[in-house]
BAFI-3210 file (N, C-alpha, C; in Angstrom, 3 decimals, decimal comma, padded with zeros to 6 digits):
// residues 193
n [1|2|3|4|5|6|7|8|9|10|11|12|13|14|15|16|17|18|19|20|21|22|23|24|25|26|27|28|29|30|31|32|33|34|35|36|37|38|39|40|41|42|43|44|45|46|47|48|49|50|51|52|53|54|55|56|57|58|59|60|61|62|63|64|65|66|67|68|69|70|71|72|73|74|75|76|77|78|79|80|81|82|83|84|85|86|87|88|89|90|91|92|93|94|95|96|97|98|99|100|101|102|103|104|105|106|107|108|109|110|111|112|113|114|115|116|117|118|119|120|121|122|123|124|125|126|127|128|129|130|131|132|133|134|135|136|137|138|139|140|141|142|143|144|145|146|147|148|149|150|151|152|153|154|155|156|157|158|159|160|161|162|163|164|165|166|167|168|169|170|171|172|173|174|175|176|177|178|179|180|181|182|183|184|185|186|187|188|189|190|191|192|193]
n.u [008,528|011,189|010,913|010,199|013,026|014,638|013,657|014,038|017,135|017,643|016,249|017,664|020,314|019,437|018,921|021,529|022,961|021,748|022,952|024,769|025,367|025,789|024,640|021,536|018,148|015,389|012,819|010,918|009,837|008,764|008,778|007,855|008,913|007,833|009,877|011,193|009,411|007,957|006,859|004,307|002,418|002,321|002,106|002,666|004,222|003,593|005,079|006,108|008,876|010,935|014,037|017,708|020,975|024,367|027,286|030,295|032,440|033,637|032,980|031,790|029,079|027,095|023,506|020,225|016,798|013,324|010,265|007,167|005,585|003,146|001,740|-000,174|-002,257|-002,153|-004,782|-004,935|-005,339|-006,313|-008,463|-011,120|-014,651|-014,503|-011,703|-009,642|-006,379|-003,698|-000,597|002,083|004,982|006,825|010,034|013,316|016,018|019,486|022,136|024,730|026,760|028,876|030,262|031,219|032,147|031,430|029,578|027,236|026,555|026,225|027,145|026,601|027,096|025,208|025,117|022,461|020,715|019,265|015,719|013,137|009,382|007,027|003,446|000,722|-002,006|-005,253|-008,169|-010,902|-014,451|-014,968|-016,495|-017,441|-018,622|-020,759|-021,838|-024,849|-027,916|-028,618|-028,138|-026,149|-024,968|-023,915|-021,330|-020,690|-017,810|-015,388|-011,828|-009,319|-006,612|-003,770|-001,193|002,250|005,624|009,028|012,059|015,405|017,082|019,201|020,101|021,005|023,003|022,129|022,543|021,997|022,405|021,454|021,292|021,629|019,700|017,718|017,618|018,038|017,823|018,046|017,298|018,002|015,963|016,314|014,790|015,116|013,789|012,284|014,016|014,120|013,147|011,775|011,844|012,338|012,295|013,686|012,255|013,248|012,501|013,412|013,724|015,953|016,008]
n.v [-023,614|-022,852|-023,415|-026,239|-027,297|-026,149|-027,695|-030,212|-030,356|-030,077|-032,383|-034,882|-033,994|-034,871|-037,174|-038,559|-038,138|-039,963|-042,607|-043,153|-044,468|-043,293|-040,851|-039,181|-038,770|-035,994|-034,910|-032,159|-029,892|-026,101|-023,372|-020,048|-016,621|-013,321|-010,597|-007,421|-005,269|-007,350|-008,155|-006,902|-007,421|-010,310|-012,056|-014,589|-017,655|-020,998|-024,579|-027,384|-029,313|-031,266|-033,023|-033,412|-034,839|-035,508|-036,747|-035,209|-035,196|-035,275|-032,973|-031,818|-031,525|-031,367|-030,406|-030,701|-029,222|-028,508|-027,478|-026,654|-023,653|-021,650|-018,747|-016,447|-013,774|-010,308|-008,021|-004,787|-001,648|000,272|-001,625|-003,222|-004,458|-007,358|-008,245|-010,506|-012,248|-014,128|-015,806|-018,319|-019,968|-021,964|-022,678|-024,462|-025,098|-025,343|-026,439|-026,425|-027,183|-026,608|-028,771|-028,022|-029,620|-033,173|-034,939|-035,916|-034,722|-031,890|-028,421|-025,900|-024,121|-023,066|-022,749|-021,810|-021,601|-021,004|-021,154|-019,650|-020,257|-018,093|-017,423|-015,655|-014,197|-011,889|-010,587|-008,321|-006,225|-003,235|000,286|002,573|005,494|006,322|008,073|007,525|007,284|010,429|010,979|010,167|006,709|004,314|001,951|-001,470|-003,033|-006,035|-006,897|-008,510|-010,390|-012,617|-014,598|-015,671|-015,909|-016,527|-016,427|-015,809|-017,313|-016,739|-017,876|-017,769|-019,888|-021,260|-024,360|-027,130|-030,638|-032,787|-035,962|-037,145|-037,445|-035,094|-032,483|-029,456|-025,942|-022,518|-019,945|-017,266|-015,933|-014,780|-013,798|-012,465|-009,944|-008,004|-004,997|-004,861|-007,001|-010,017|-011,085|-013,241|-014,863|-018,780|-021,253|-024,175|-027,514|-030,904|-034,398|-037,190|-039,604]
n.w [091,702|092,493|095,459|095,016|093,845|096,450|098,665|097,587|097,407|100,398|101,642|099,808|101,227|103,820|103,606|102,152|104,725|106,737|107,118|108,700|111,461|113,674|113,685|114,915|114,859|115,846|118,052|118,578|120,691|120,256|121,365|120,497|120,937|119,649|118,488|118,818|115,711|114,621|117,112|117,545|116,164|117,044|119,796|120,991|119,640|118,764|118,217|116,304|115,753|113,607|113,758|112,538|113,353|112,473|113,241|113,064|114,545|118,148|118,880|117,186|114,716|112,298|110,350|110,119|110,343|110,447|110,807|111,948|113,433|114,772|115,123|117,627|117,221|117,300|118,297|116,501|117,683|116,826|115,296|113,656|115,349|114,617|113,597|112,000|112,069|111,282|111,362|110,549|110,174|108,767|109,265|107,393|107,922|108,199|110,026|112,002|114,801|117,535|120,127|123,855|125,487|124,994|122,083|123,252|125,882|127,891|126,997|124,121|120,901|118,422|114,828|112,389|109,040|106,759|104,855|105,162|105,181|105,302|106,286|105,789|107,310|106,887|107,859|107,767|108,258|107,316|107,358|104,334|102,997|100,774|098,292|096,801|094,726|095,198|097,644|100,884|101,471|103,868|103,327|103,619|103,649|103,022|103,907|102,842|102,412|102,019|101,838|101,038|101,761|100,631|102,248|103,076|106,364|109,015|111,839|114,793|117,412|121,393|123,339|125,197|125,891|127,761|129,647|127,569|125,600|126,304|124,474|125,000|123,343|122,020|120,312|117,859|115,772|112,800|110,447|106,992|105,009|102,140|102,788|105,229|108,454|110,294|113,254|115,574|119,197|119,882|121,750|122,334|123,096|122,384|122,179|121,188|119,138]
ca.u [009,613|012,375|010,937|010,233|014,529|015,608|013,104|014,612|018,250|017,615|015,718|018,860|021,030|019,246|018,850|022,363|023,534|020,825|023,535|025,883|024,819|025,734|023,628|020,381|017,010|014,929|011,526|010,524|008,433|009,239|007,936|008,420|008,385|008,202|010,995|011,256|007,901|006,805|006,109|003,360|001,443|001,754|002,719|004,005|004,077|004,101|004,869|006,702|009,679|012,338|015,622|018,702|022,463|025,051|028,344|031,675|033,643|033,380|032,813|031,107|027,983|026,061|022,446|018,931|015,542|012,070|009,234|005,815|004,979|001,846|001,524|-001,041|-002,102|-002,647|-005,204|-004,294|-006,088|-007,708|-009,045|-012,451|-014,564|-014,551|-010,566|-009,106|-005,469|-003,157|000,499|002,563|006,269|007,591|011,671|013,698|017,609|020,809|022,373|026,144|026,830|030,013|029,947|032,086|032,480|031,357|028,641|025,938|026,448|026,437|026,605|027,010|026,741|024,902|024,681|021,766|020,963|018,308|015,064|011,614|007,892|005,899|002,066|-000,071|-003,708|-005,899|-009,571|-012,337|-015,011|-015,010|-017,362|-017,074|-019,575|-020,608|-023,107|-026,250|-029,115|-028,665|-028,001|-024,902|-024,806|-022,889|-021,505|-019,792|-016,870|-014,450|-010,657|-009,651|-005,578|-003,353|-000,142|003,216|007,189|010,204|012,839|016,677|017,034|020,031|020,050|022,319|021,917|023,084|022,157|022,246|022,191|020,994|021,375|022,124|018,642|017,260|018,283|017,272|017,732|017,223|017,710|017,579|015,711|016,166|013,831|015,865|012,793|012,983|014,297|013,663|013,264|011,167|013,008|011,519|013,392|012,813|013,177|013,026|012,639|013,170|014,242|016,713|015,685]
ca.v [-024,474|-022,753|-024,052|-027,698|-027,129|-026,365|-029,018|-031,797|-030,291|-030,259|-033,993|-035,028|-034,189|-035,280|-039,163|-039,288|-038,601|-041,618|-043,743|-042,965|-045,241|-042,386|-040,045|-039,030|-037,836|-035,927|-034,265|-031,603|-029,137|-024,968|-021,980|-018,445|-014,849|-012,457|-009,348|-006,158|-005,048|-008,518|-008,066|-005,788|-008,054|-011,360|-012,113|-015,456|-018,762|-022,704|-025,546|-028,626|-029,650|-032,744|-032,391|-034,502|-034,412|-036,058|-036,052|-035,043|-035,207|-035,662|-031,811|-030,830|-032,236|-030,896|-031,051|-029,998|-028,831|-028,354|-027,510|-025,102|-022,635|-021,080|-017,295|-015,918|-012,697|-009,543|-006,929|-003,414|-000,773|000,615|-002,568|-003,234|-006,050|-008,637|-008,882|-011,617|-012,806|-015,964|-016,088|-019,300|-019,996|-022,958|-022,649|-025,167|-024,806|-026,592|-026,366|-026,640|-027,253|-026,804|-029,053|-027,444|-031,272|-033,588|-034,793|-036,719|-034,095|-030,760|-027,256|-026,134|-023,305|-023,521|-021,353|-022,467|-020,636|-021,689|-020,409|-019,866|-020,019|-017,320|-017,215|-014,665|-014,116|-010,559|-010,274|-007,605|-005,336|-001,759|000,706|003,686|006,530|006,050|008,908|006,783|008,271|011,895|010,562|009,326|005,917|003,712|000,511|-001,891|-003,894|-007,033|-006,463|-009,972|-010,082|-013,900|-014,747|-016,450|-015,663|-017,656|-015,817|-016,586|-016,874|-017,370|-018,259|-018,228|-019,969|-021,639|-025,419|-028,545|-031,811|-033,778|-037,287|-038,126|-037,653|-034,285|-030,988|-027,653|-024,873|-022,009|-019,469|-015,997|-016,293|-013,479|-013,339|-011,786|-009,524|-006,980|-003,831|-005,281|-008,519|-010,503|-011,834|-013,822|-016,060|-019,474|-022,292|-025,602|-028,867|-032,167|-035,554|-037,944|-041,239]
ca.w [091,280|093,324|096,632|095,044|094,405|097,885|099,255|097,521|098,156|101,485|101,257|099,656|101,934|104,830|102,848|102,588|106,028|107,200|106,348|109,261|112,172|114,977|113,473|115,861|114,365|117,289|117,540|119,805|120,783|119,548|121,949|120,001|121,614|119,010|119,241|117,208|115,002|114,953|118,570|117,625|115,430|117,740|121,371|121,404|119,201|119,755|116,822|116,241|114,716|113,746|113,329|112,610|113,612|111,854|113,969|112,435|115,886|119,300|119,522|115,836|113,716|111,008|110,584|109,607|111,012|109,766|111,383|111,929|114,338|114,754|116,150|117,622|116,484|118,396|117,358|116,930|118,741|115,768|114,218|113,973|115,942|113,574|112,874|112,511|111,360|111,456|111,260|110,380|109,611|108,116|109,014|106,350|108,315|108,129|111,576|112,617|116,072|117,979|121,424|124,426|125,836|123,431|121,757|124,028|127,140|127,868|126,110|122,520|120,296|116,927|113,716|111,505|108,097|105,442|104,526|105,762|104,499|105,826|106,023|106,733|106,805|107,805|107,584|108,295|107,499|107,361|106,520|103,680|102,664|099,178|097,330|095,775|094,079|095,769|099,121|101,310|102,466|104,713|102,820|104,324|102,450|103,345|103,289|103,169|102,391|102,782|101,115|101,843|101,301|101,246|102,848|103,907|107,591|110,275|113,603|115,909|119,636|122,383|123,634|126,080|126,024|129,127|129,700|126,053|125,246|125,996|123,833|124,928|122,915|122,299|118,951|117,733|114,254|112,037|108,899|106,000|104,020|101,327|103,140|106,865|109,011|111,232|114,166|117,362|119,691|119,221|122,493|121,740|123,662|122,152|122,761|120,573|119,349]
c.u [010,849|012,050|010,713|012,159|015,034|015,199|013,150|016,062|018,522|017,550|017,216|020,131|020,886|019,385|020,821|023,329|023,003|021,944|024,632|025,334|024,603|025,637|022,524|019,434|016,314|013,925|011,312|009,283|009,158|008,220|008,723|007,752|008,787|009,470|010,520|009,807|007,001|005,861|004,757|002,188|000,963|002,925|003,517|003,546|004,252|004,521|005,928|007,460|010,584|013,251|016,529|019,978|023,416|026,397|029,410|032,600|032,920|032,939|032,080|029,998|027,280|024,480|021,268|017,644|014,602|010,666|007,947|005,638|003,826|002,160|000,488|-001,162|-002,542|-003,542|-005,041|-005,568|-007,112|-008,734|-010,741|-012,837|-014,039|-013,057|-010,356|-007,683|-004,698|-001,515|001,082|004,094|006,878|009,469|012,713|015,286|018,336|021,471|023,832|026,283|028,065|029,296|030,934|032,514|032,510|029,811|027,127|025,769|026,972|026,728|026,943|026,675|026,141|024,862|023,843|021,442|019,836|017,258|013,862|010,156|007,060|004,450|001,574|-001,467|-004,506|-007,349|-010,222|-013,354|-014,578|-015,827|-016,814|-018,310|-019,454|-022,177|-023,625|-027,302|-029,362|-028,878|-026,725|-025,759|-023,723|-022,702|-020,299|-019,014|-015,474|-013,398|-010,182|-007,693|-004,625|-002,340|000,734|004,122|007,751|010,956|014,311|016,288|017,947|019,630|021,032|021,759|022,875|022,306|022,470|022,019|021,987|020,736|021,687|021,126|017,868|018,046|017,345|018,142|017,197|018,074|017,286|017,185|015,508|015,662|013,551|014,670|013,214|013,130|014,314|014,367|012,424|012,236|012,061|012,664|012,665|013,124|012,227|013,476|012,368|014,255|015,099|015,935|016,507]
c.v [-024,290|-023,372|-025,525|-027,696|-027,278|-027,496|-030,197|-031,403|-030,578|-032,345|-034,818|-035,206|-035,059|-037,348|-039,522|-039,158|-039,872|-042,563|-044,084|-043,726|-044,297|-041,269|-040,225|-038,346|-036,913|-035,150|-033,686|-030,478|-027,118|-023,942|-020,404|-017,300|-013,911|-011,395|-008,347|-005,852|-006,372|-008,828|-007,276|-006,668|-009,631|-011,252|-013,299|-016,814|-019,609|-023,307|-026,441|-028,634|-030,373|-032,191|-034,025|-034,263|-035,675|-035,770|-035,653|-035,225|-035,301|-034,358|-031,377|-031,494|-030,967|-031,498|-030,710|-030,183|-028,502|-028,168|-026,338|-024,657|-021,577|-020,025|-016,666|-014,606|-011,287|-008,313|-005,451|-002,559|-000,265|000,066|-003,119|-004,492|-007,398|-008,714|-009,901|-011,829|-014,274|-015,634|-017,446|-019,355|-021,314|-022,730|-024,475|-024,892|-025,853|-025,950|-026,604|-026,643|-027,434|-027,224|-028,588|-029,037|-032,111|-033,935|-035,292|-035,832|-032,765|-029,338|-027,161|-024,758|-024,037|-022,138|-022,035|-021,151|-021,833|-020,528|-020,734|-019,619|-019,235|-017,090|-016,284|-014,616|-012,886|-010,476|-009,190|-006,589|-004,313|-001,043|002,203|004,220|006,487|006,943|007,796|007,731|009,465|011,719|009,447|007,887|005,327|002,205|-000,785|-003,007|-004,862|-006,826|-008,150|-010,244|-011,667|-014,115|-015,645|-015,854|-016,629|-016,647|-016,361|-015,944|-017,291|-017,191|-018,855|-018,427|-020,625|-023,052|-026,160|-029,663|-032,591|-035,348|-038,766|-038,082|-036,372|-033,292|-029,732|-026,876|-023,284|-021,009|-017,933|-015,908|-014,800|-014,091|-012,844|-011,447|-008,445|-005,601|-003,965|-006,382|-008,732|-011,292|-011,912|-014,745|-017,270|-020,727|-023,715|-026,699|-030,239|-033,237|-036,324|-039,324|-041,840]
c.w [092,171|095,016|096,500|095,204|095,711|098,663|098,738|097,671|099,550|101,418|101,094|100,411|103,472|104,748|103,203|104,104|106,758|107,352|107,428|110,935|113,957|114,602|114,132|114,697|116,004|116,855|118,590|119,399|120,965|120,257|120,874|120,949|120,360|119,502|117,623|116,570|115,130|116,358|118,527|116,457|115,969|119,051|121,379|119,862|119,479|118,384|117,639|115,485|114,791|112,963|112,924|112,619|113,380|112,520|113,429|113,480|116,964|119,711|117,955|115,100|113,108|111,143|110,027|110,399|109,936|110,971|111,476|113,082|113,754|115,454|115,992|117,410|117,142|117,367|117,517|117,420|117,974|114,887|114,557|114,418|115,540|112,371|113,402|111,396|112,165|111,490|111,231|109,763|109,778|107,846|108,537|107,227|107,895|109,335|111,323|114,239|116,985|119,967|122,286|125,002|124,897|123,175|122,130|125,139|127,199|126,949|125,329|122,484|119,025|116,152|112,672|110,689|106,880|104,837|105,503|105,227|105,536|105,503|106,684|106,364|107,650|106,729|108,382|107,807|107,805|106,485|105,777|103,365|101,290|098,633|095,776|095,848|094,831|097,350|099,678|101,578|102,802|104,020|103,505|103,389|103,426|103,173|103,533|102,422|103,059|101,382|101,799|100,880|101,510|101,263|102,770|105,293|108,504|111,424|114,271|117,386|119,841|122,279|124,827|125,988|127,366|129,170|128,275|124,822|124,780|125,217|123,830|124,256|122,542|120,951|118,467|116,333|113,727|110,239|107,940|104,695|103,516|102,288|105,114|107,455|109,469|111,846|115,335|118,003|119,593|120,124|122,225|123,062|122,925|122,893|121,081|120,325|117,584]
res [x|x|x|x|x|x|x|x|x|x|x|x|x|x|x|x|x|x|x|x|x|x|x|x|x|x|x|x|x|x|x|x|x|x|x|x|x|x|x|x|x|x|x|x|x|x|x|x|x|x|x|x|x|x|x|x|x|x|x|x|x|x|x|x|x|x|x|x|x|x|x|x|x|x|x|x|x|x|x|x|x|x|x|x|x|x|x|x|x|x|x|x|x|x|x|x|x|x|x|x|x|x|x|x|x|x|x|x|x|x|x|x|x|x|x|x|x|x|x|x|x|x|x|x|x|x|x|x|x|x|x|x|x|x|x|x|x|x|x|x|x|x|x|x|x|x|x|x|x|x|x|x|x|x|x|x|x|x|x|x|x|x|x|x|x|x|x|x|x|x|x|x|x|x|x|x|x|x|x|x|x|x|x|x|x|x|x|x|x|x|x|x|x]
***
């Protein structure tokens, strides 16, 4: 119920900015490099995600993002043949964006801040020694382990705009968990339309 909530707050907000005629939607494309512990469970990620920016000034807009990334998953040294896991993160933001020029050309800061859906998934066998009828054997058993969180998460980055059209970015996502974090960087290429 609390993530139907934020996902029609969000929704919501995004409906009524629509309304503002020099407002941009844009859709790009999301490389991740893990950092910190997460680096030790995947190397890099890719996904997709649309955005939208609502201007307030010639130098400020508001905004929101959505999108998935996939990470691939690295296996640890001690894990047996037949692991396998998944990683996935669904980041939900609201964006702010200060432009150093203005708002069709050249660089920016942003501070975005929402939440994020984390997936995870870890499979494999392993075997244990189990005394049957007056004799060890070797049994082998599935560990099989897949969930998801919602999180808060800011991000702070830098940007560009190019020709009116393109927006590179690029973002430091921190992944606000009980006692921790996950944090990767997060560069982004889309286009405006």
């Amino acid at each position: 119920m609390k993530n139907f909530i934020k996902f029609a707050a969000v929704a919501l907000i995004v409906t009524a900015f629509t309304t503002n005629a020099n407002a941009q939607f844009n859709a790009g494309i999301d490389i991740a490099l893990p950092l910190g512990d997460f680096s030790d469970a995947s190397s890099f990620g890719i996904g997709a995600s649309v955005g939208y920016d609502f201007p307030l000034s010639d130098q400020m807009s508001v905004g929101g993002q959505i999108g998935y990334t996939y990470f691939s998953a690295k296996t640890p040294d001690f894990a047996p043949d037949d692991f396998s896991a998944s990683y996935g993160a669904i980041p939900l933001l609201g964006n702010f964006k200060y432009y150093f020029a203005d708002n069709t050309n050249g660089f920016y800061a942003m501070a975005s801040a929402g939440f994020t859906i984390f997936r995870y998934s870890q499979e494999f066998t392993f075997e244990t020694i189990d005394f049957v009828n007056g004799s060890f054997v070797t049994v082998k058993e599935k560990f099989d382990d897949s969930g998801s969180t919602t999180d808060l998460t800011i991000a702070p980055g830098v940007g560009m705009i190019l020709n009116e059209k393109i927006d590179l970015s690029a973002r430091y996502m921190i992944i606000l968990t009980d006692g921790s974090s996950t944090t990767y960087l997060n560069i982004r290429a889309a286009m405006f339309f």
